[in-house]
C-alpha positions in Angstrom: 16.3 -17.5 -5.1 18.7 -15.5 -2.7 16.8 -12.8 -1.2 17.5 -8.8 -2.1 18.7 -7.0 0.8 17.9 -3.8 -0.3 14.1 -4.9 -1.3 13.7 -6.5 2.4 14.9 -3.3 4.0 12.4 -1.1 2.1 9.3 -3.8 2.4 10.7 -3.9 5.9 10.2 -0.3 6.8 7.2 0.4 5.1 6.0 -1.8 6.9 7.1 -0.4 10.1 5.3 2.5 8.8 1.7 1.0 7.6 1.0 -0.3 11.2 1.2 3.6 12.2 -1.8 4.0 9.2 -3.4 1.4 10.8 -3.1 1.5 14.4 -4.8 5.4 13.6 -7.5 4.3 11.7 -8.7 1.9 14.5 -7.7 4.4 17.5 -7.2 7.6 17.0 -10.0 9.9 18.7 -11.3 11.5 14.7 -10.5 8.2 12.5 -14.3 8.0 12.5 -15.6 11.6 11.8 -12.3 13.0 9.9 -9.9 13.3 7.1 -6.5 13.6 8.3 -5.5 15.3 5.1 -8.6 17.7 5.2 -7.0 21.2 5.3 -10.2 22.4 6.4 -10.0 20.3 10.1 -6.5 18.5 10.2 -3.5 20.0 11.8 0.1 19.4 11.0 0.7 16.5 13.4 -2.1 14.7 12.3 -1.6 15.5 8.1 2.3 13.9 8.3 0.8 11.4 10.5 -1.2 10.1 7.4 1.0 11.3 4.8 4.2 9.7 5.4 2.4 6.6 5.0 1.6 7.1 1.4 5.0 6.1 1.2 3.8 2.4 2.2 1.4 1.2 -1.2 3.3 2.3 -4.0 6.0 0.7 -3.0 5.1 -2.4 -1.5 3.5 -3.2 -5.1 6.8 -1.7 -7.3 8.7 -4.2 -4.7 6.0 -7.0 -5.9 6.5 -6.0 -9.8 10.6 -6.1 -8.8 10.0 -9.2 -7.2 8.5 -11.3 -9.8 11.3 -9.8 -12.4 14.1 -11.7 -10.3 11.9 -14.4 -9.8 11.9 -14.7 -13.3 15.3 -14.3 -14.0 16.2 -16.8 -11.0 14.0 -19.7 -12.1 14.8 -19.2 -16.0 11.4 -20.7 -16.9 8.6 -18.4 -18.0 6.0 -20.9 -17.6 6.5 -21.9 -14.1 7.1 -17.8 -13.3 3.4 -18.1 -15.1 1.9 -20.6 -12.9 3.4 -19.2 -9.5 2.3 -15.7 -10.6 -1.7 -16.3 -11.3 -2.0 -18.9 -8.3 -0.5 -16.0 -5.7 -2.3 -13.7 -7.3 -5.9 -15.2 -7.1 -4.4 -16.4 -3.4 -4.3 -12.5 -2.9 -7.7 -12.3 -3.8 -9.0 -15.3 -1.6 -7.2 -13.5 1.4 -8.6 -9.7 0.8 -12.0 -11.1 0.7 -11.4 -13.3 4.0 -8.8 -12.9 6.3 -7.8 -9.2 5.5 -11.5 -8.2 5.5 -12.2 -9.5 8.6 -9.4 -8.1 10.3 -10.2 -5.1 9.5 -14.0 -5.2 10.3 -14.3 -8.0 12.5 -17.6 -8.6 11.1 -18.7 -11.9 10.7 -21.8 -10.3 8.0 -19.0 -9.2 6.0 -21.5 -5.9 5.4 -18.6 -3.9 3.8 -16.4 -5.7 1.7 -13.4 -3.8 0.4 -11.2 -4.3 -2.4 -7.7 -3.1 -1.2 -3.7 -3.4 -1.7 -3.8 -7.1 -1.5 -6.4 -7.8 -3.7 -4.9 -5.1 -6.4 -1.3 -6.8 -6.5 -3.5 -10.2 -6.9 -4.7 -9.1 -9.7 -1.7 -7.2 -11.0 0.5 -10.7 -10.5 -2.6 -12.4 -12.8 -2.4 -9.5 -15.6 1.7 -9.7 -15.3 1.7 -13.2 -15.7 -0.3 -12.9 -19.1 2.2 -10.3 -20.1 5.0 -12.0 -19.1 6.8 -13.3 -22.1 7.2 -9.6 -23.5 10.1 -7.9 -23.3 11.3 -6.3 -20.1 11.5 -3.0 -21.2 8.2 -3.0 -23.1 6.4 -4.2 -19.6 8.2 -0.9 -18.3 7.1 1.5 -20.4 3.8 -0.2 -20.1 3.2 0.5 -16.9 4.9 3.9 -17.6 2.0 5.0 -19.8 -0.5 3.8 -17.7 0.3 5.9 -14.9 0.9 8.9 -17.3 -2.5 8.8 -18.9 -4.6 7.1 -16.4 -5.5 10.5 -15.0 -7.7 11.3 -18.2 -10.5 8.6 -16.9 -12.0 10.9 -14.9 -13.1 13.1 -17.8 -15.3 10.5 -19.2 -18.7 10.6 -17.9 -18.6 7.5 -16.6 -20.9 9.2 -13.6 -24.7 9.0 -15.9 -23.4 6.0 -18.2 -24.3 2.8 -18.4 -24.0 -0.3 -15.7 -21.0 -1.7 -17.8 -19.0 1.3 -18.5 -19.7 2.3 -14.4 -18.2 -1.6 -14.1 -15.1 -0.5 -16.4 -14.6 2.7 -14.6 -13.9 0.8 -11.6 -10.8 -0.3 -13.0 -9.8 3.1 -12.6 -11.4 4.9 -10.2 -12.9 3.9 -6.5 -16.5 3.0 -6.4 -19.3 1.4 -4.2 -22.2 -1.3 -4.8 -24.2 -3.2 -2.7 -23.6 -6.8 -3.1 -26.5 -8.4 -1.1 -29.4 -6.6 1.3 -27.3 -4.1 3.6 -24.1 -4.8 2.3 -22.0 -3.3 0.6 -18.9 -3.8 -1.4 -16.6 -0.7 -2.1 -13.9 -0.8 -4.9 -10.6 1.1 -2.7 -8.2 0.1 -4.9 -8.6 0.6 -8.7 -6.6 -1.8 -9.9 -5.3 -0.4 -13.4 -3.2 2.4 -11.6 -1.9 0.0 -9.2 -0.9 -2.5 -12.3 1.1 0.8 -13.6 3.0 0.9 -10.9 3.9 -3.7 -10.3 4.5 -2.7 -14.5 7.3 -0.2 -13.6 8.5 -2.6 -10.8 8.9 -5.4 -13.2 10.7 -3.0 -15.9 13.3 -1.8 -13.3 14.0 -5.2 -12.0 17.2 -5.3 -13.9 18.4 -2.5 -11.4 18.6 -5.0 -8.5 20.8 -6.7 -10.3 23.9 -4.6 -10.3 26.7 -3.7 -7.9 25.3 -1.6 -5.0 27.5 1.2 -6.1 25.8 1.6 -9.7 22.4 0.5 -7.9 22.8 3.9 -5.5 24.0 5.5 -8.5 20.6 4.5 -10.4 17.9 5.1 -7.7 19.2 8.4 -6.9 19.2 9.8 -10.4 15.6 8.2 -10.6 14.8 9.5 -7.7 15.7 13.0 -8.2 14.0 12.5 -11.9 11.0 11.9 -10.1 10.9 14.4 -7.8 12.2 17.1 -10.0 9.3 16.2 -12.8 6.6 16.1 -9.9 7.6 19.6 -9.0 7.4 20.9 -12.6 3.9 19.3 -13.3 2.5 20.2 -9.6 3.6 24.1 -10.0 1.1 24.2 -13.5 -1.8 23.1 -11.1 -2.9 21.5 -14.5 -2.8 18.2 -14.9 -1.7 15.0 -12.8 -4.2 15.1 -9.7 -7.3 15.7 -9.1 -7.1 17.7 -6.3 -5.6 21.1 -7.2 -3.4 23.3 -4.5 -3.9 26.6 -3.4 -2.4 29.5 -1.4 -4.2 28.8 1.9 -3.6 31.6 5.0 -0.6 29.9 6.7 2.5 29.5 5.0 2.6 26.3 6.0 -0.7 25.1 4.8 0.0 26.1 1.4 2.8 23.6 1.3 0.9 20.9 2.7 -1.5 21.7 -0.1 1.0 21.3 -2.5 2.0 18.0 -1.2 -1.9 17.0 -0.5 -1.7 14.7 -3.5 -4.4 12.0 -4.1 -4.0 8.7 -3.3 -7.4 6.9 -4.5 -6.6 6.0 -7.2 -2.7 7.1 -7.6 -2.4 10.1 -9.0 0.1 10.4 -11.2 1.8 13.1 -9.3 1.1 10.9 -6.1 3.4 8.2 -8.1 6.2 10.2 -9.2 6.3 11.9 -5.6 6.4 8.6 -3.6 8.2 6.2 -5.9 11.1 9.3 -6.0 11.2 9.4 -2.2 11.0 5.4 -2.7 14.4 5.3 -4.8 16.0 8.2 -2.8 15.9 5.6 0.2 17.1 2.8 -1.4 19.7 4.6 -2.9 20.8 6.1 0.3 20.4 2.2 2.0 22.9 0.6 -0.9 25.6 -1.4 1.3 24.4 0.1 5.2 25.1 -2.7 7.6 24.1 -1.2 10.4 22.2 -3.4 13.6 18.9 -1.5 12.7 19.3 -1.9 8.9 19.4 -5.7 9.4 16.3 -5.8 11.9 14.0 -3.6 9.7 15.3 -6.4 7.2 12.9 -9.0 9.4 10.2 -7.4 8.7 10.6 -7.1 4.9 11.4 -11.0 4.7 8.2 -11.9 6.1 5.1 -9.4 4.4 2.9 -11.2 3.9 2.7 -12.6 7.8 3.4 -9.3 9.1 0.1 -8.0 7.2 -2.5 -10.8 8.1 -0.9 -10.5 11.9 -0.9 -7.3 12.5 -4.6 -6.6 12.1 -5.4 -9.5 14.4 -3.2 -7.5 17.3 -4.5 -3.7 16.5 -7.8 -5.1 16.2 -8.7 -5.8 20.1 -6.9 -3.5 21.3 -10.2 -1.5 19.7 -12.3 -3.1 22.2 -9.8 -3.1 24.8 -10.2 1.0 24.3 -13.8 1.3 24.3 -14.7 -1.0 27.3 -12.1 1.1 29.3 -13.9 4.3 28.3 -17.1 3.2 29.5 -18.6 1.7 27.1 -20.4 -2.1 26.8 -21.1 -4.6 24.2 -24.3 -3.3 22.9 -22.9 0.2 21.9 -20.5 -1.8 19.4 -21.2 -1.1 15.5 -20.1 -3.3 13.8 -19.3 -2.0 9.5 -17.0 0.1 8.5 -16.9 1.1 11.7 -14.4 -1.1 13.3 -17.0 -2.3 16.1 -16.2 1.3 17.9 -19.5 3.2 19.0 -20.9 5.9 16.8 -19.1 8.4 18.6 -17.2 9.1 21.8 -14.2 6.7 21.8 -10.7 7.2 20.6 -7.2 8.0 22.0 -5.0 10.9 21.4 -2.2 11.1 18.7 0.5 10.5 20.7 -1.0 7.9 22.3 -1.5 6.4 18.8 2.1 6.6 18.4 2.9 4.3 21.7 0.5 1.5 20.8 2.1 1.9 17.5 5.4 1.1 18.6 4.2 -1.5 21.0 2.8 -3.3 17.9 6.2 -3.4 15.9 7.9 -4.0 18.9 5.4 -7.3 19.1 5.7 -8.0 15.8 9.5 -8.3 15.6 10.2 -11.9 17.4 7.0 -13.2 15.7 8.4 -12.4 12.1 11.8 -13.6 13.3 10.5 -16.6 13.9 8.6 -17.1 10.9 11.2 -16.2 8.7 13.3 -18.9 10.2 10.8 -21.8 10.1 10.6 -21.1 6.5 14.2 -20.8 6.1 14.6 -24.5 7.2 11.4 -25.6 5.4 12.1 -24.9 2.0 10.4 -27.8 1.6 7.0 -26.9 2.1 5.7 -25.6 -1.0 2.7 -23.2 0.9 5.2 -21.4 2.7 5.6 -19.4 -0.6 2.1 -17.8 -0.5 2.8 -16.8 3.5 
């Protein structure tokens, strides 16, 4: 299948983006001890800092549901798209649970196991492929509906109920259980909100399709749909996230109130507010040639490599900051903790930003390079699920 340039260059720079989630999680001086999007302790800096990449998840997996729509259409043959689509997605799984989680932790207990954005498109790819022979358009609206109604799960009191209903609420909303003595296995990812959103990927998979003129066309009045619909339902303070805004005592606070949307699960307002930004971009990257356009493209042609990697660079350089600042092996905790000591390490935002663009920098000839072995390999088979 020939590749989508304008899917590459949106993977591609959210990408670019995540690392800066990451690298701040692992570094940043109050990863440990603070919210970034707490209006109570967070500053402006530091809220964007986190904010902009809530841009990254929802559309990485609307970009997998695309993905497997022009799969589809390329290979013509619903049940090889079948096959491919449940063994990535339970290859997805294998990965969160192994290489992902310990990338993250580097803890060879595995005491805190998370279910995250690699394990939820693994399981989306194995619900899609059950739903593939339907329609397009019913898949769409689909995943539509989920994400409009999803929100009402957290008015059932799935809090006091029984083991099996907490189980099925864990579908929709994040939860935690210990899965062996001192461990600990914490459900990030809901994965029915997530499938909403590969569902509406898959439905507007047709939109790839056309002339980058009517594709522009398409995103941008989807875009602005989006956007103008989040405003309406956000300014009722009603209904479509949990967390409520307020007038806070800066100006400025109250807007990032209004924009403080919640992100576990998606929100309905958090996906109508990122996948609009989503289409405004690739609406406004429809037929841009430029040098930087086609090296963000790199990164969006390798994902999958660019994830796994990346953690496995960020992840000394954790160790590399606290034996600088003074500390030694034994103050290590090891968790959720990232191995950094209980308190007292860290580095300061801006220094956050210049390992982050150190990584990227890094990771730039190493997806260059992968990209081309598989380019003249398209005869290894495994290559598909890297």
């Amino acid at each position: 299948m020939k590749r989508n340039d304008s899917i590459d260059f949106m993977r591609g720079l959210v990408m670019i983006i995540m690392a800066l989630d990451h690298v701040r999680d692992m570094l940043h001086l109050s990863s440990l001890t603070q919210s970034p999007t707490d209006l109570n302790t967070t500053n402006t800096a530091l809220f964007f800092t986190r904010w902009v990449t809530y841009l990254c998840a929802p559309t990485f997996v609307f970009l997998s549901g695309a993905s497997a729509f022009l799969s589809l259409q390329a290979r013509n043959d619903v049940p090889a798209a079948r096959r491919f689509l449940l063994t990535r997605g339970l290859w997805l799984i294998v990965l969160e649970f192994t290489l992902v989680n310990f990338g993250m932790w580097f803890d060879l207990r595995f005491s805190f196991l998370i279910f995250e954005v690699i394990a939820a498109i693994g399981v989306g790819f194995i619900i899609l492929a059950l739903l593939i022979s339907l329609p397009q358009r019913v898949i769409g609206i689909t995943g539509l509906t989920i994400l409009a109604l999803h929100n009402l799960v957290a008015f059932s009191p799935s809090a006091n109920a029984s083991l099996p209903m907490k189980l099925l609420s864990s579908l929709f909303l994040p939860g935690a259980w210990p899965y062996a003595e001192d461990r600990l296995f914490f459900m990030g990812y809901p994965p029915v909100p997530w499938l909403g959103i590969m569902l509406v990927g898959f439905g507007a998979g047709k939109t790839f399709l056309l002339p980058q003129d009517q594709q522009s066309s398409v995103f941008l009045k989807a875009g602005l749909a989006a956007l103008g619909l989040f405003l309406l339902i956000r300014l009722t303070n009603v209904y479509g996230d949990p967390a409520l805004w307020a007038v806070q005592e800066k100006n400025l606070f109250t807007v990032l109130s209004f924009l403080n949307v919640t992100k576990y699960p998606p929100s309905l307002l958090f996906c109508l507010l990122f996948l609009g930004l989503m289409c405004l971009v690739l609406s406004a990257a429809q037929g841009l040639r430029a040098r930087w356009v086609r090296r963000v493209t790199v990164y969006g042609r390798t994902p999958l490599f660019y994830f796994l990697v990346h953690w496995y660079i960020i992840h000394p350089l954790v160790f590399v900051m606290v034996f600088v600042q003074g500390f030694s092996p034994g103050d290590l905790v090891f968790g959720s903790s990232f191995g950094r000591p209980a308190s007292g390490s860290g580095i300061a935002l801006w220094a956050v930003y210049l390992v982050w663009a150190g990584i990227v920098l890094l990771m730039y000839p190493l997806c260059s390079w992968y990209g081309r072995y598989k380019a003249r390999h398209p005869d290894k088979k495994w290559l598909r699920y890297l």
